[in-house]
N, C-alpha and C positions, 0 to 999 in steps of 0.2 A: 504493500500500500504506500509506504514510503517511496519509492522510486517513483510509483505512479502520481504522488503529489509533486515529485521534482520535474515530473515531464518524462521521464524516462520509459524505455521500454520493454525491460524486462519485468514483465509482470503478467500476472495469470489475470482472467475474466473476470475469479471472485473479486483480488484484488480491484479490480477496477472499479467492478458493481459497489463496493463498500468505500472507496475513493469519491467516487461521486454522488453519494448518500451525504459523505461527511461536508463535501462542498456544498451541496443543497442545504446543510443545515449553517456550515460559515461559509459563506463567498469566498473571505480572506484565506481560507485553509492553506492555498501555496507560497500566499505571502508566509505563513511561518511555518513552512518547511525551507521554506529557502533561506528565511533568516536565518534558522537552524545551523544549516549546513556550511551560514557564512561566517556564526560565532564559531563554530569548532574552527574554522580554518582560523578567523583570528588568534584564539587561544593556543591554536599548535605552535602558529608563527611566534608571537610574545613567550612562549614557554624556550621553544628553542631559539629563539635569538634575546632576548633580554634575561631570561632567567638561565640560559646555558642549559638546560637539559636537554640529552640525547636518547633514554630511551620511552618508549608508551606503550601501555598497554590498553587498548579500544575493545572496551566489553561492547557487543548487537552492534558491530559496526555495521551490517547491513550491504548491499551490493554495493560493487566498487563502482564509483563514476569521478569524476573531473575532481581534483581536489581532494585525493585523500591522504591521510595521517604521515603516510609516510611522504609521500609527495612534496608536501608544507615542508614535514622537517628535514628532509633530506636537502633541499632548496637551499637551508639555513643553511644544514651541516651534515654534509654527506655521511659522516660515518653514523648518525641516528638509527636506531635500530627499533621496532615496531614490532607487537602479535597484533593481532588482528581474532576476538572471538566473537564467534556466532553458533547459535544452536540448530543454524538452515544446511544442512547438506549443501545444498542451490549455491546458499553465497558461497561456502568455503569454496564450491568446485572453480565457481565464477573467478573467485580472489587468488587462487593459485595461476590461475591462465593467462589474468589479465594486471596484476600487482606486481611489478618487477622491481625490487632495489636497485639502490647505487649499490657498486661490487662493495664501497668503501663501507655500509650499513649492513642490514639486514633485514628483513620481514618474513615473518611467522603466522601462520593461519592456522589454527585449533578451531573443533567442533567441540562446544562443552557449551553447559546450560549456567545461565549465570547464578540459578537458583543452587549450584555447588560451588561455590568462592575457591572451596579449598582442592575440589579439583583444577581450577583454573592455575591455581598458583603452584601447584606440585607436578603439572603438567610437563615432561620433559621440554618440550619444546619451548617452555612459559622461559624453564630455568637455563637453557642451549643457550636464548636470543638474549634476557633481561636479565643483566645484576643486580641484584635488589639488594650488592653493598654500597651500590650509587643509587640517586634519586630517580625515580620512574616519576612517570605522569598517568595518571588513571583517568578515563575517560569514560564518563555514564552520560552519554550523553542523548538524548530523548527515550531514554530507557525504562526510568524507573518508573515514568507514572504506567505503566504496566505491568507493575506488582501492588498486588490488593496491600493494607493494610495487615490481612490474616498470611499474606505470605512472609512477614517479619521482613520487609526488603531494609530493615535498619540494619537487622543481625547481617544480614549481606553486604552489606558497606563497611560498616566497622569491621566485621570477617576482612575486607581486602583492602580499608586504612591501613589496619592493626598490621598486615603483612610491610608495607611500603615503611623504607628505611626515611631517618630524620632528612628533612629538606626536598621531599617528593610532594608533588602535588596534585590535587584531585580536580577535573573538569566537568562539570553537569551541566544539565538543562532539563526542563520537567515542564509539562503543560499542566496551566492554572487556567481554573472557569471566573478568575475574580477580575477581567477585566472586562471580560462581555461573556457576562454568565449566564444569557438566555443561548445563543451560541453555543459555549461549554458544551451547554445539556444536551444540544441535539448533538455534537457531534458526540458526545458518552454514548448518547443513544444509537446511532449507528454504527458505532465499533461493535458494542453489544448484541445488536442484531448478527453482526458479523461472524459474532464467536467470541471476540477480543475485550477482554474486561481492561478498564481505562479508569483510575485513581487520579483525578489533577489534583491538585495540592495546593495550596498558597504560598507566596513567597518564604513566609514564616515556617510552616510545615516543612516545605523543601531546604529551607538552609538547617533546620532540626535534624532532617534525615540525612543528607549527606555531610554537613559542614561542621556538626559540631567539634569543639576541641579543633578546630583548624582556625589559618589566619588568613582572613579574606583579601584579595587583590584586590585594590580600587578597579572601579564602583562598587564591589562588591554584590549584594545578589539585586539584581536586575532584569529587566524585560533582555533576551538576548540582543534585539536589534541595538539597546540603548549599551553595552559592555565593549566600550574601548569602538567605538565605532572608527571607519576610513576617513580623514580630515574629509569635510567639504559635503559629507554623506549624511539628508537628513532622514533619522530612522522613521519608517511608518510607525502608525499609532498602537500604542497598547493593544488596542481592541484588535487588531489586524495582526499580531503575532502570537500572542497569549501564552506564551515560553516567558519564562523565568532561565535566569542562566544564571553560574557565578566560578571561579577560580578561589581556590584557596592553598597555603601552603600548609603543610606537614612541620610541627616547630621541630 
């Protein structure tokens, strides 16, 4: 469904049917997918070039297109090195074929459920690619608001804080109904139809679930269009991206 909000085309029928369910109920729906995908890219870029980190770990990075993780930070600094996890067969086979490193890096594609932190982190290929005696960058980013409350997605967070060495840092993003909450509802509502149960959260919930005990980068937790935006770029409105985003560091 994701891809199919970006434009893209790899995507099945159901997908699409429930894409444009979720459109029908917000117009803006592509506006905050694409804002989405333009905070992670900032975030990767400021991480590797102002904060120096070279490696990340992207939990539901989802199919590869234009602008991905390793892409940005290799750009920085070639020798960056990246996994890449997904629980889709689909993406992994996609991101092995289509996902090439600099020789000087690395990239890694694991199939694991995020709802096992501690598979993800004991995963050979987690420990091959990412020294977790230097600082990582964790990446949740449009993830969690699709773990229910009863799925503990806190215990899953602090499960793979709690792994990342001092001066690592964590990247989110989470859809909230608190900016056009008649909106929210229908598109809750049509995920649901879908299959797909959908938690948006408020800013306040979201920086609770993944930020606590961490130290937030200015701005801090924010609409993603409004976080370190490109000089000159004015972001659409609240109402039109409904993501919450924020960076924090690991003391």
């Amino acid at each position: 469904m994701y891809d199919y909000l970006l434009g893209g085309k790899d995507n099945f029928a159901a997908d699409r049917e429930v894409g444009e369910r979720v459109i029908q109920a917000w117009s803006a729906a592509r506006t905050g997918v694409r804002e989405n995908r333009a905070f992670l890219g900032r975030a990767v870029r400021y991480l590797a070039a102002d904060a120096g980190i070279t490696q990340f770990l992207d939990l539901g990075s989802g199919l590869p297109r234009m602008g991905n993780v390793h892409e940005i930070a290799q750009d920085v600094n070639p020798a960056a090195r990246v996994v890449y996890v997904d629980n889709d067969p689909i993406v992994l086979l996609h991101s092995r074929a289509l996902l090439v490193s600099n020789p000087k890096g690395a990239c890694e594609y694991i199939q694991e459920d995020i709802r096992n932190p501690e598979a993800i982190l004991r995963n050979p290929a987690t420990r091959a690619t990412l020294d977790f005696g230097r600082p990582v960058v964790l990446l949740l980013v449009a993830i969690l608001h699709f773990f229910l409350d009863e799925e503990e997605p806190g215990k899953i967070v602090r499960t793979l804080v709690d792994a990342l060495p001092s001066g690592s840092y964590v990247v989110a993003s989470h859809g909230t109904a608190e900016y056009a909450p008649l909106e929210a509802a229908g598109v809750g509502r049509a995920y649901q139809r879908g299959g797909v149960a959908l938690a948006l959260r408020d800013s306040g919930e979201f920086a609770d679930l993944v930020f606590r005990g961490l130290s937030l980068v200015p701005p801090g937790v924010v609409p993603i269009s409004e976080w370190r935006p490109e000089p000159g770029v004015v972001p659409p409105s609240r109402a039109d991206v409904g993501v919450n985003g924020g960076v924090a560091r690991k003391p």
